[in-house]
C-alpha positions as CSV (number, residue, x, y, z in Angstrom):
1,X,103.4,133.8,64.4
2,X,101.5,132.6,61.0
3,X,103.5,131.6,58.0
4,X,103.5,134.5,55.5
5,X,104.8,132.9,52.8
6,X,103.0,133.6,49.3
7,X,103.6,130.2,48.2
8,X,102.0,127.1,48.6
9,X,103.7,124.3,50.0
10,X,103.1,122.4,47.3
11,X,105.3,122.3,44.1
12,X,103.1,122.1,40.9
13,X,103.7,118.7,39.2
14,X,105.4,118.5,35.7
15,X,103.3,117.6,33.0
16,X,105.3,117.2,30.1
17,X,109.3,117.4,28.9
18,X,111.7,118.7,26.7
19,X,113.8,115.4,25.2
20,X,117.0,115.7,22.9
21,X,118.3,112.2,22.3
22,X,117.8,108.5,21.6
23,X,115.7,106.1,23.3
24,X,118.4,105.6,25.4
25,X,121.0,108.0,25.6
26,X,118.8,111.3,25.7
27,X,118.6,114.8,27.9
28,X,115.8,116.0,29.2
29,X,114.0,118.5,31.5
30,X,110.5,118.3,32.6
31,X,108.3,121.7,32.8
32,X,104.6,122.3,35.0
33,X,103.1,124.5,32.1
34,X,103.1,123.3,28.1
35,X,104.9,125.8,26.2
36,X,102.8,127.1,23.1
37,X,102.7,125.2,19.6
38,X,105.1,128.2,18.0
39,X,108.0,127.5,20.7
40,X,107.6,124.2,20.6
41,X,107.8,124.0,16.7
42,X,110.7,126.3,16.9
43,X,113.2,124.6,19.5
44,X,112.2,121.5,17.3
45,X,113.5,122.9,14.2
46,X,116.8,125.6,15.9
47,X,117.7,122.9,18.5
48,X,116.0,119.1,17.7
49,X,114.6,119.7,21.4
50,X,111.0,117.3,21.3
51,X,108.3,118.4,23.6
52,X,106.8,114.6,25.3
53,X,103.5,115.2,27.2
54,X,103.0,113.2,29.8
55,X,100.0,111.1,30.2
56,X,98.8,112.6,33.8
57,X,101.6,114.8,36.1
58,X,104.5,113.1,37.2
59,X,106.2,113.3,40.5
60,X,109.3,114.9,40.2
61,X,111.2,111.9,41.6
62,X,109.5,109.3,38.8
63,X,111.3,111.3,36.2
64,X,114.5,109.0,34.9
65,X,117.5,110.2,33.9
66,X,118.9,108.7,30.4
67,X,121.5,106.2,30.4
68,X,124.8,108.8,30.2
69,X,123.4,110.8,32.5
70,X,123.7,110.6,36.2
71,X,121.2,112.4,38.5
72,X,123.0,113.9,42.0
73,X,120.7,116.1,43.1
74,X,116.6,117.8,42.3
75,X,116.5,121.2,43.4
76,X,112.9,122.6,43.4
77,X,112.9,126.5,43.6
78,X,109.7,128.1,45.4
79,X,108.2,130.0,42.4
80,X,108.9,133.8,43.2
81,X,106.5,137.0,43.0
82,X,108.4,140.0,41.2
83,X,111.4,140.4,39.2
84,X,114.1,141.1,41.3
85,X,113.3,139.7,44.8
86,X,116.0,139.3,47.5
């Protein structure tokens, strides 16, 4: 039987992130599409959230975790057609 999935096998790669912290001590979480100049103006003023682009697409294990943060586990979710898919 052929795979019928309506993904690709391949997970896009993130091309930029949202950073709240210092240089060392920082949260972050990286995104595969750049979010428009009004959001990005916005979480900047609401939340202090920074957009960083990144200079080509990372891989998403090449992505560090700041100092006071410990990484346990990546999850990558298979994007999904529809709104309410079971």
């Amino acid at each position: 039987m052929e795979n019928t999935n309506n993904y690709s096998n391949t997970t896009p790669k993130p091309i930029g992130e949202w950073k709240i912290g210092d240089d060392d001590y920082f949260i972050s979480f990286a995104l595969t599409e750049k979010p428009n100049w009004f959001r990005r103006l916005m979480a900047n003023l609401f939340f202090g959230l920074r957009w960083i682009d990144y200079p080509q697409p990372k891989d998403v294990r090449d992505i560090q975790a700041g100092k006071g943060v410990r990484a346990a586990m990546t999850k990558v979710i298979p994007p999904q057609k529809g709104r309410h898919r079971r």
